[in-house]
PAZAPA-4460 file (N, C-alpha, C; in steps of 0.05 Angstrom, whole numbers, plus 32768, in hexadecimal, padded with zeros to 4 digits):
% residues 184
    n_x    n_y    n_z   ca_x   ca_y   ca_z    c_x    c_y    c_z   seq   type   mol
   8B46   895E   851B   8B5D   894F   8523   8B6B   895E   8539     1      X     A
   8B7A   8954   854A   8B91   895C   8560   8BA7   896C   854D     2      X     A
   8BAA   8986   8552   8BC7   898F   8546   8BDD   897F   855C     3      X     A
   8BF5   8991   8552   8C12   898C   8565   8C0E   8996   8577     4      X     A
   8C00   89AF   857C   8C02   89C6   8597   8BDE   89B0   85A6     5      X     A
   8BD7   899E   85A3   8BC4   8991   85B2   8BAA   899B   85A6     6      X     A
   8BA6   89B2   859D   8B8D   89C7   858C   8B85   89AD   8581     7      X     A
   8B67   89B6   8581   8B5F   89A8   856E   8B51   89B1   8556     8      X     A
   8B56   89A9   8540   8B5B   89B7   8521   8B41   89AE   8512     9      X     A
   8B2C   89BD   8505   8B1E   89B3   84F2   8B35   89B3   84D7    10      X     A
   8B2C   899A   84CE   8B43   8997   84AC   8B32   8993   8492    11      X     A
   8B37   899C   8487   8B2E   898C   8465   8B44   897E   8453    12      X     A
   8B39   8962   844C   8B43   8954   843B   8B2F   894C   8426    13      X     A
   8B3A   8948   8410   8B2B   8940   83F0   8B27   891D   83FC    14      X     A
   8B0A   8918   83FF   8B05   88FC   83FC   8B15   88E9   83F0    15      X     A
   8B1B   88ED   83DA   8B22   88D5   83CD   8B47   88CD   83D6    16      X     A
   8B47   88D8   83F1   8B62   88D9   83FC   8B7F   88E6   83EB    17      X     A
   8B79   88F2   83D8   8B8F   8903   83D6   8B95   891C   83D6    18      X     A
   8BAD   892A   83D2   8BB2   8947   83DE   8BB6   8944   83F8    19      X     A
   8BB4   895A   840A   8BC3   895B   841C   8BB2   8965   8431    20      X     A
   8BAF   8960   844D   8B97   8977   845D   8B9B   8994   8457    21      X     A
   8B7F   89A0   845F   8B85   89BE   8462   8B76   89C3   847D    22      X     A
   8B82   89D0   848E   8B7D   89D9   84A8   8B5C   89EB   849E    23      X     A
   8B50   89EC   84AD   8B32   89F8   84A8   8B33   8A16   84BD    24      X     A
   8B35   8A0C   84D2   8B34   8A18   84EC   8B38   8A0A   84F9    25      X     A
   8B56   8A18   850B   8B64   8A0F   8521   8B53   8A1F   8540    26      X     A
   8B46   8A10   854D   8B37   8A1C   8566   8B2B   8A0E   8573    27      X     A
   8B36   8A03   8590   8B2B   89FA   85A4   8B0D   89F3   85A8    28      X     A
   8B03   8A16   85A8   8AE9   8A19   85B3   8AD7   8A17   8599    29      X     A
   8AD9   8A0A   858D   8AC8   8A07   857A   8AB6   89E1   8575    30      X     A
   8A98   89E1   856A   8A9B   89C9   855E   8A8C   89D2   8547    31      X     A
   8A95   89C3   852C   8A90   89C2   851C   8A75   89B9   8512    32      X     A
   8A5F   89BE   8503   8A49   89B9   84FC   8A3D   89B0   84E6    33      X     A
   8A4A   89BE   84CE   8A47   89B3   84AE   8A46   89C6   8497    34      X     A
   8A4B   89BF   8484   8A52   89D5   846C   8A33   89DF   8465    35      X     A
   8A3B   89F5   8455   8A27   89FD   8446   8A1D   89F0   842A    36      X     A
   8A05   89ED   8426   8A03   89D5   840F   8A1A   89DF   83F4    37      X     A
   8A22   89F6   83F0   8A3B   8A01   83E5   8A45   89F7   83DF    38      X     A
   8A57   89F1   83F8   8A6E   89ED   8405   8A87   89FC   8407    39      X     A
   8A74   8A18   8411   8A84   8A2E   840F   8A8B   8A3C   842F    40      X     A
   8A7F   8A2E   8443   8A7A   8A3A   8454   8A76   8A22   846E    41      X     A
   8A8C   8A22   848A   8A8C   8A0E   849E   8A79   8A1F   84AE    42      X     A
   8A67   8A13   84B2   8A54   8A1A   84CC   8A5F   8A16   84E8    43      X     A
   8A60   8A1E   84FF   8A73   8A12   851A   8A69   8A28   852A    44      X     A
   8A62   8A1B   853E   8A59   8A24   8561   8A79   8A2C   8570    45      X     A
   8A7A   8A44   8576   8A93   8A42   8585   8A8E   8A55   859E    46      X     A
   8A9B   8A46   85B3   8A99   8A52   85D3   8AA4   8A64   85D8    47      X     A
   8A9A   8A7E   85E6   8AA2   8AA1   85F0   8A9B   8A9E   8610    48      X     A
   8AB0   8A99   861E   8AAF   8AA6   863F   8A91   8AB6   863E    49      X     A
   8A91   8AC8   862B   8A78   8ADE   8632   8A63   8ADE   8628    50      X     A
   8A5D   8AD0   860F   8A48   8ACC   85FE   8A42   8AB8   85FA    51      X     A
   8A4C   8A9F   860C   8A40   8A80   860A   8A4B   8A79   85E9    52      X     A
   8A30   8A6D   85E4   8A39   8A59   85CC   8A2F   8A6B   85B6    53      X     A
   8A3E   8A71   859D   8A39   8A79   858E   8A3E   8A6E   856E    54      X     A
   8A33   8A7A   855B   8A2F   8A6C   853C   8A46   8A84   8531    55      X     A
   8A5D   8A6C   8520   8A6B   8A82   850B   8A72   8A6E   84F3    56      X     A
   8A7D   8A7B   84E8   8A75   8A70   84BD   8A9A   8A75   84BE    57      X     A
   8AA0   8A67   84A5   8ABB   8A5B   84A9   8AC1   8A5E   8484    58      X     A
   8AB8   8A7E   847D   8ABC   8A78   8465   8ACB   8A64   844F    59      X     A
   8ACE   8A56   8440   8AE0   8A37   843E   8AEE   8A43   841B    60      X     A
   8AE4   8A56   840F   8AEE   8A64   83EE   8AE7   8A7D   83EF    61      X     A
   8B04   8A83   83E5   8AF5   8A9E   83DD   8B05   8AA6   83C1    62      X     A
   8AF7   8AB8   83A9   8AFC   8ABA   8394   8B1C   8AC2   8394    63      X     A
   8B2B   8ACF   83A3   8B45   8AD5   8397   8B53   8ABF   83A0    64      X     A
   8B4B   8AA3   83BA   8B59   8A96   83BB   8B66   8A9D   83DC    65      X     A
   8B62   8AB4   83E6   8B77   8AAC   83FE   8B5A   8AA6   841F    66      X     A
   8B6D   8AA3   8432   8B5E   8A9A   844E   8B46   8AA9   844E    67      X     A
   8B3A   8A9F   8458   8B1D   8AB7   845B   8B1D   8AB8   847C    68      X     A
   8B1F   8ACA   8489   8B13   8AC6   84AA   8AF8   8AC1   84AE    69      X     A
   8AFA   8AB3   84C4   8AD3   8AA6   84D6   8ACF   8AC9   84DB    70      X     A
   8AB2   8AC0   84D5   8A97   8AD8   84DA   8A85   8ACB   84E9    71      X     A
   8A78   8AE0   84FC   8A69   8AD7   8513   8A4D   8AD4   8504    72      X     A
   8A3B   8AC4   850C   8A29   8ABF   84F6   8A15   8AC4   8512    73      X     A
   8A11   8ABD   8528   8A03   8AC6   853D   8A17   8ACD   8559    74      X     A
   8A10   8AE4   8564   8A1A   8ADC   857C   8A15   8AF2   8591    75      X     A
   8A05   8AE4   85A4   89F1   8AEC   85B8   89F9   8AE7   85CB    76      X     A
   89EA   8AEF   85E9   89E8   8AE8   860C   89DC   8ACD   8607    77      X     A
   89D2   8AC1   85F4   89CC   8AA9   85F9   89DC   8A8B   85E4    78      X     A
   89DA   8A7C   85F1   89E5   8A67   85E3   89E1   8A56   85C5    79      X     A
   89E3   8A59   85B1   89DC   8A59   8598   89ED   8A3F   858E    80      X     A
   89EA   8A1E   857E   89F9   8A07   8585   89E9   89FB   8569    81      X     A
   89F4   89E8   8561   89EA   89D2   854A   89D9   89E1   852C    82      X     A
   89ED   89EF   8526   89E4   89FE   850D   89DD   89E8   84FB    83      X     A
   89D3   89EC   84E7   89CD   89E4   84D2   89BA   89EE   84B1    84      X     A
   89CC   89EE   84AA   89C0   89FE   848F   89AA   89F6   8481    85      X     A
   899C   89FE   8470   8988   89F2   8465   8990   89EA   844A    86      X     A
   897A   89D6   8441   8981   89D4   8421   8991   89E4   8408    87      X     A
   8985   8A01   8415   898C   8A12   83FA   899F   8A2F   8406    88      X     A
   899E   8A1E   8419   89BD   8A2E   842C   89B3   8A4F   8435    89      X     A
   89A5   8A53   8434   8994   8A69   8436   898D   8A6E   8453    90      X     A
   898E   8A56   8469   897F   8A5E   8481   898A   8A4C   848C    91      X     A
   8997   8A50   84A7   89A1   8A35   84C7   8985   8A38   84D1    92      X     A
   8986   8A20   84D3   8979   8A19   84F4   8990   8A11   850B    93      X     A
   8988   8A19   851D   899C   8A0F   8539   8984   8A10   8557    94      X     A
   8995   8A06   856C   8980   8A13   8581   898F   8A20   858C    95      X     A
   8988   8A33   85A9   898D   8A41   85B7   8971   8A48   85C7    96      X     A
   8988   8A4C   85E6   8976   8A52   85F7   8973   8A6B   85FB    97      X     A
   8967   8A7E   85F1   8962   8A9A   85F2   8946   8A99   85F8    98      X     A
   8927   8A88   85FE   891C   8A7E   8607   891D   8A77   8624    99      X     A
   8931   8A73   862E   8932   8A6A   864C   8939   8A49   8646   100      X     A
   8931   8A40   862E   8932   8A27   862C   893C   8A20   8614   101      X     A
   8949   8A09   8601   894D   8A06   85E5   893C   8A06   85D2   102      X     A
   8934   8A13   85C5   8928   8A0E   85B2   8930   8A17   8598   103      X     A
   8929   8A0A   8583   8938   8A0E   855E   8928   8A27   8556   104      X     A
   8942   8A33   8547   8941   8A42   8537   8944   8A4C   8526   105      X     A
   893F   8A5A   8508   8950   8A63   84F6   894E   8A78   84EB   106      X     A
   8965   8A80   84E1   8976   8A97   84E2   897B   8AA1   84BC   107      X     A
   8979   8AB9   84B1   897B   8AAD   8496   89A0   8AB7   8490   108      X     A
   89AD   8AAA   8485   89C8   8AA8   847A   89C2   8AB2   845F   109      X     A
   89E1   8AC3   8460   89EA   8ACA   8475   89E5   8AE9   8482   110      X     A
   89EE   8AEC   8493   89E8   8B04   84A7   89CF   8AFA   84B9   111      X     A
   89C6   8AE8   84BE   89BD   8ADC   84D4   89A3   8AF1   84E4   112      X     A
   8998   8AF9   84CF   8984   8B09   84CE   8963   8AFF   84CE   113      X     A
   894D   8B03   84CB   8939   8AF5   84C8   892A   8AD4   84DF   114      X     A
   893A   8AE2   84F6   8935   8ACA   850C   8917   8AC3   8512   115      X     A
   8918   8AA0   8508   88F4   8AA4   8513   88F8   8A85   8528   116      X     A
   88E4   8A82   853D   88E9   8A6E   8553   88DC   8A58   853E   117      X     A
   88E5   8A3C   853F   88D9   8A2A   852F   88C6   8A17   8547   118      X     A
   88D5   8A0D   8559   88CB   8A07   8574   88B8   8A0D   8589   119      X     A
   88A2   89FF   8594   8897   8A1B   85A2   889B   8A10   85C3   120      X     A
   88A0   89EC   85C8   88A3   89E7   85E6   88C2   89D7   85E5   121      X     A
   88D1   89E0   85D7   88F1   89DD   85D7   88F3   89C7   85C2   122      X     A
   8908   89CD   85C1   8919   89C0   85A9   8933   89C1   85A4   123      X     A
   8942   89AA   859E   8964   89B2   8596   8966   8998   857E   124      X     A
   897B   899F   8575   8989   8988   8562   897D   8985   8547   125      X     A
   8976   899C   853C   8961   89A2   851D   8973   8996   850A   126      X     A
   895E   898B   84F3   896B   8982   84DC   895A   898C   84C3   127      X     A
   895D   8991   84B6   894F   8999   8494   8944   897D   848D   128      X     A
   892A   897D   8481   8921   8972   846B   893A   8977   844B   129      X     A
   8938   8968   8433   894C   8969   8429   8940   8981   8413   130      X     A
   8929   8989   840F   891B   8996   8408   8917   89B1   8415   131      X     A
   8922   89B2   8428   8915   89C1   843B   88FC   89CC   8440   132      X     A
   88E4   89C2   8445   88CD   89BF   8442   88CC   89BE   8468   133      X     A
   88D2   89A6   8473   88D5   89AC   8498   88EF   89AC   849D   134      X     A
   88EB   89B8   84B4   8907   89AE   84C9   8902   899A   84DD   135      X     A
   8913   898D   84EB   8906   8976   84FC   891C   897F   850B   136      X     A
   8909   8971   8526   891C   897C   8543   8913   8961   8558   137      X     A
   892A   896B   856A   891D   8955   8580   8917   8963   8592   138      X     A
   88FD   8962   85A5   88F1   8974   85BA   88FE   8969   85D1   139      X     A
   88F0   8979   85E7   8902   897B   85FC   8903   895D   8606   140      X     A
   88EE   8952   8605   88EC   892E   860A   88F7   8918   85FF   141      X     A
   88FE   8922   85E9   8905   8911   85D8   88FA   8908   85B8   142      X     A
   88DE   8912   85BB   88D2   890C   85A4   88D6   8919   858D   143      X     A
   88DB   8914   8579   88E3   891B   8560   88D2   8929   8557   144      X     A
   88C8   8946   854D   88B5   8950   853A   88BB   8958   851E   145      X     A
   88B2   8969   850D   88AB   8970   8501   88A1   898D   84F4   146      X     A
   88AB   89A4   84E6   889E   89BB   84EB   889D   89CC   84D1   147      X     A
   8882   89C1   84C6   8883   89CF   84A4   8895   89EA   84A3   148      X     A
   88A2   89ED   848B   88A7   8A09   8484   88A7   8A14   846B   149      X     A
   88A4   8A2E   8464   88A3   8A30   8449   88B5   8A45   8447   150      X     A
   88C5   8A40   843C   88D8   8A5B   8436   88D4   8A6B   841B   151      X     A
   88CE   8A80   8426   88D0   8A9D   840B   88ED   8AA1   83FE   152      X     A
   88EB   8ABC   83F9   8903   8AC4   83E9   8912   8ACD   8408   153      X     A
   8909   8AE3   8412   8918   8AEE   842F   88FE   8AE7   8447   154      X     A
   88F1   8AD2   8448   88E8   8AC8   845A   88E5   8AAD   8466   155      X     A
   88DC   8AAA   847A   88CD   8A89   847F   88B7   8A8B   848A   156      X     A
   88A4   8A81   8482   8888   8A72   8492   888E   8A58   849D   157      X     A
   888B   8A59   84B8   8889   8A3F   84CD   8869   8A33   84CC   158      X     A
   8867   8A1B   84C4   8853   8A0C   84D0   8853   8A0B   84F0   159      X     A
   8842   89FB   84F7   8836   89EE   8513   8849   89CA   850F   160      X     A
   8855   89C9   8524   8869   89AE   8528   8857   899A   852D   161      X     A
   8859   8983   8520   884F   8968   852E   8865   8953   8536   162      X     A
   8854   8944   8546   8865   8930   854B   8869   891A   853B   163      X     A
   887E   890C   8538   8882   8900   8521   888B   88E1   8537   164      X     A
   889F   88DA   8544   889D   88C7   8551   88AB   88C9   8570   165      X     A
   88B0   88B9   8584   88BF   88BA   8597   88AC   88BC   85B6   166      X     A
   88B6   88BD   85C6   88D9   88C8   85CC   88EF   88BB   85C4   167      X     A
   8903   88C1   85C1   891C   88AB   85C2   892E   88B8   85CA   168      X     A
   8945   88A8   85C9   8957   88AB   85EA   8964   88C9   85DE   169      X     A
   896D   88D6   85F5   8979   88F2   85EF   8990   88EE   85F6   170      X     A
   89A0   88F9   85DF   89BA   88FF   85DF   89C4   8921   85E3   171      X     A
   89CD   892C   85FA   89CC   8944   85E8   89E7   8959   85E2   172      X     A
   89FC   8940   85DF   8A16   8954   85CE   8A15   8945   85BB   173      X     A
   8A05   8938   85AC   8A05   892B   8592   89E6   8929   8589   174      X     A
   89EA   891E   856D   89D6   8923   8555   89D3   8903   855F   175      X     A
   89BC   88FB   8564   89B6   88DA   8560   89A2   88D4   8548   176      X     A
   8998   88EA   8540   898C   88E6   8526   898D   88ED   8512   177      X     A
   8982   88E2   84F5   8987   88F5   84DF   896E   88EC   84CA   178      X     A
   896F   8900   84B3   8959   88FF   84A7   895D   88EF   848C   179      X     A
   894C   88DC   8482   8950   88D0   8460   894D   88EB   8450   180      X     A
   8960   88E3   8434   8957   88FD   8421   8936   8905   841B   181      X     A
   8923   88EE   8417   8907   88F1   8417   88F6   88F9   842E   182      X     A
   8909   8900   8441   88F9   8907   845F   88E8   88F9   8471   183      X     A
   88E6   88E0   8458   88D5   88C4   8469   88DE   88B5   8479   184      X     A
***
């Protein structure tokens, strides 16, 4: 939402409309991305004059109860955008051009350690299977793939991506697609 000073404010409110907002993070250069399956933790891309686009975590509880400050969850010479956690909150995918070009990646949470390329001829806009079994991306054309994975305890194995359907039209400051819980 718009504060008074024009900022614009991520907020939390209880669904069922009562209680009162709570400010999340007040910050311009930020956009928001999505909780951790938790819901302990705001994922958000936020802009650095010097480091382009970067990923930070928005702790949302913490056991004694007071503010927790944002932690930088990536942040590089290259542009890092559209986080997204996985099923078991264990691993983002996002893309970034550290490639020369976009392509998805993921990272394991937290400490954003264990980076493996999921993409191999570009990719942005990843989403989890609900299983997390693939991630799906849209390539640089448009077409939607596909890209087995198997996650260990402190690892991931990437399959080989297929194509699954498309092209379709590219959006690219927005999500135009999303996945059923069955992945079908």
């Amino acid at each position: 939402r718009n504060s008074a000073k024009g900022d614009t404010d991520i907020v939390r409110k209880p669904s069922n409309g009562t209680g009162s907002e709570e400010t999340v993070l007040a910050d311009d250069a930020t956009t928001p991305s999505g909780l951790s399956p938790d819901g302990r933790f705001l994922m958000y891309s936020r802009v650095d004059l010097k480091t382009g686009s970067d990923l930070w975590v928005q702790p949302l509880a913490s056991d004694s109860g007071k503010k927790l400050e944002p932690q930088s969850f990536l942040q590089t010479p290259f542009n890092e955008d559209r986080p997204r956690f996985s099923p078991d909150g264990k691993w983002v995918a996002y893309q970034s051009n550290e490639s020369g070009r976009l392509e998805i990646y993921v990272a394991r949470f937290p400490g954003g350690g264990g980076t493996r390329q999921i993409s191999l001829a570009g990719g942005r806009a990843a989403r989890w299977r609900s299983d997390g079994k693939e991630i799906y991306y849209m390539a640089l054309d448009g077409t939607i793939m596909a890209a087995p994975v198997n996650i260990k305890t402190d690892s991931i194995e990437v399959g080989e991506a297929r194509r699954l359907f498309g092209p379709v039209a590219i959006y690219l400051n927005t999500y135009r697609y999303d996945v059923s819980a069955d992945g079908q």
